[in-house]
BANUSE-61539 format. One line per field, with one value per residue (C-alpha): residue number from 1; residue in three letters; chain; x, y, z. Coordinates in steps of 0.25 Angstrom, whole numbers. Example, Ala and Ser with C-alpha at 12.3 -4.5 7.8 and 13.67 -1.06 7.14 Angstrom:
<tipas>
k: [1:2]
r: [Ala:Ser]
c: [A:A]
x: [49:55]
y: [-18:-4]
z: [31:29]
</tipas>
This chain:
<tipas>
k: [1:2:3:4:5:6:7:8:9:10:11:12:13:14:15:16:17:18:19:20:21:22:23:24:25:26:27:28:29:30:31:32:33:34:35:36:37:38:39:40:41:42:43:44:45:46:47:48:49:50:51:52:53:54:55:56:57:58:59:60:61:62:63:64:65:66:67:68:69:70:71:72:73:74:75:76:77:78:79:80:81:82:83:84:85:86:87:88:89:90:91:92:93:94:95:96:97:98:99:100:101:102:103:104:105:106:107:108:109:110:111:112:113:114:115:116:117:118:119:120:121:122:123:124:125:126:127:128:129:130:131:132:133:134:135:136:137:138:139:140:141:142:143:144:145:146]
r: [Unk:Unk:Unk:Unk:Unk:Unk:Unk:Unk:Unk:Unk:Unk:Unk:Unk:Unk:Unk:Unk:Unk:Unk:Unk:Unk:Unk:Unk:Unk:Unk:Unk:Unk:Unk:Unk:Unk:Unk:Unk:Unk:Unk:Unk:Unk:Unk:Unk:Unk:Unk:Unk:Unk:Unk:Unk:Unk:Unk:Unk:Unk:Unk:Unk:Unk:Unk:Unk:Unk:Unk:Unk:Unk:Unk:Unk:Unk:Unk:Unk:Unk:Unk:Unk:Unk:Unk:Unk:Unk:Unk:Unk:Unk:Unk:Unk:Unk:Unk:Unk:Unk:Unk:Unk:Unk:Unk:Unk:Unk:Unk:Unk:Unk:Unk:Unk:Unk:Unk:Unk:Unk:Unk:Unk:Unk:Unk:Unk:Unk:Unk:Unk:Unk:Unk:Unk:Unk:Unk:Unk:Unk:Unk:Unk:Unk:Unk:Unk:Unk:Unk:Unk:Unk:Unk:Unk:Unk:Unk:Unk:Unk:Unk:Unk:Unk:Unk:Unk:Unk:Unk:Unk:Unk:Unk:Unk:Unk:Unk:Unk:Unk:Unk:Unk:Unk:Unk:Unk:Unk:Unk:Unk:Unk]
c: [A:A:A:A:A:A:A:A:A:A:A:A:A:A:A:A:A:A:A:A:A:A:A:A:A:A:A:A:A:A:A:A:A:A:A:A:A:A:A:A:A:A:A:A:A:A:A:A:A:A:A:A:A:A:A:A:A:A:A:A:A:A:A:A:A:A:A:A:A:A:A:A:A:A:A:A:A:A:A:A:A:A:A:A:A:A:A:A:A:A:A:A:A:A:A:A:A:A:A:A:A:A:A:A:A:A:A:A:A:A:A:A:A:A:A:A:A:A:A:A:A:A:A:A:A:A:A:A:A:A:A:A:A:A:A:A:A:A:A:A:A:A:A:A:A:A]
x: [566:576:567:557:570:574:562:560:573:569:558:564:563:551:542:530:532:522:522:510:515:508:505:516:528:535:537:547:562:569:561:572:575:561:560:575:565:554:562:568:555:552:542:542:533:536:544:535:525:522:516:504:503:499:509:510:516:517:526:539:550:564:552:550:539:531:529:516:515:504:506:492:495:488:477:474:464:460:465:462:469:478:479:489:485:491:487:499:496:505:509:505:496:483:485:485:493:484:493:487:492:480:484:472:477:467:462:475:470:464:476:481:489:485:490:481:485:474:473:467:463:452:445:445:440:440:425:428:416:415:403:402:389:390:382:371:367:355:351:338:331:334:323:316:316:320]
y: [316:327:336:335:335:347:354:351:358:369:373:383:382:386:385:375:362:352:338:329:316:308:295:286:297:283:277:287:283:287:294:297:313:314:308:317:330:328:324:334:343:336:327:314:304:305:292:283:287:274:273:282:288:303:311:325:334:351:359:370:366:368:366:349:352:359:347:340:326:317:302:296:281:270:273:287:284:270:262:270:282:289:305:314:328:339:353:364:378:388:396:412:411:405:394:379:369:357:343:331:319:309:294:288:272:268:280:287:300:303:306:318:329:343:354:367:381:386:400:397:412:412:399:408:421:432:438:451:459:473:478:476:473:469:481:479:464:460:446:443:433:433:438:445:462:468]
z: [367:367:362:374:384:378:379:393:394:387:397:406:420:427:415:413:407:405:399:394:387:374:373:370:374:380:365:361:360:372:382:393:388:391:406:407:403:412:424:422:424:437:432:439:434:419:419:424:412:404:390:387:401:402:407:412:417:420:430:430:423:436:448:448:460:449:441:440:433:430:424:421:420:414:425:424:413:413:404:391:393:405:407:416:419:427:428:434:441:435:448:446:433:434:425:425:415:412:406:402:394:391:383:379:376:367:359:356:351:365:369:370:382:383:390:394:399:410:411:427:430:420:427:441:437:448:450:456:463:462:470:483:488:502:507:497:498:505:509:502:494:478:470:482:485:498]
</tipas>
């Protein structure tokens, strides 16, 4: 768990980090590098993550009021599965950072965590209007002449 301590070191302040655990992260050997790595972050509810919960989380490394954390429980998804899903504004650019960790209990292979990039200005495109036609418009009925 060195590795992942030193990574989250690695990140320089003020860049994005975001986090989605895997099934079964709790059966490695020694997880408290780990819990040291993303405290350090400003993440909150990591610790309290039991075996197979979703967890996730996004935010700026150096700003802890930035971080957004989601821990789906055993009750997120009934009792086959539990997701966690957070989705983070990046301030000035138009785009979101979509997170999500789901654990499927029975069906292994259903598992899976994702992480997608939105470019958000293309979902709100700007129509602009180049003619005005506020002194040519008359109120009539469509499909009828003057």
């Amino acid at each position: 768990m060195l590795y992942v301590r030193a990574s989250v070191v690695g990140i320089p302040d003020g860049e994005i980090f975001a986090i989605a655990t895997q099934k079964n992260f709790l059966n490695t050997a020694d997880v408290s590098a780990l819990y040291t790595a993303i405290d350090a972050l400003g993440a909150t509810s990591f610790k309290t993550a039991t075996a197979d919960d979703a967890y996730v989380a996004i935010g700026l490394k150096g700003n802890t009021e930035s971080v957004q954390e989601k821990l789906g429980g055993d009750s997120s998804g009934g009792a086959d599965y539990n997701e966690a899903s957070v989705v983070y504004v990046v301030p000035n650019i138009e785009r979101e950072i979509k997170v999500t960790s789901s654990n499927h209990q029975v069906e292994e292979f259903l598992s899976f965590t994702e992480f997608d990039v939105i470019n958000t200005y293309l979902t709100r495109p700007i129509i602009q209007v180049h003619d005005d036609i506020t002194n040519d418009w008359n109120v009539g009925k469509f499909g009828t002449e003057d």
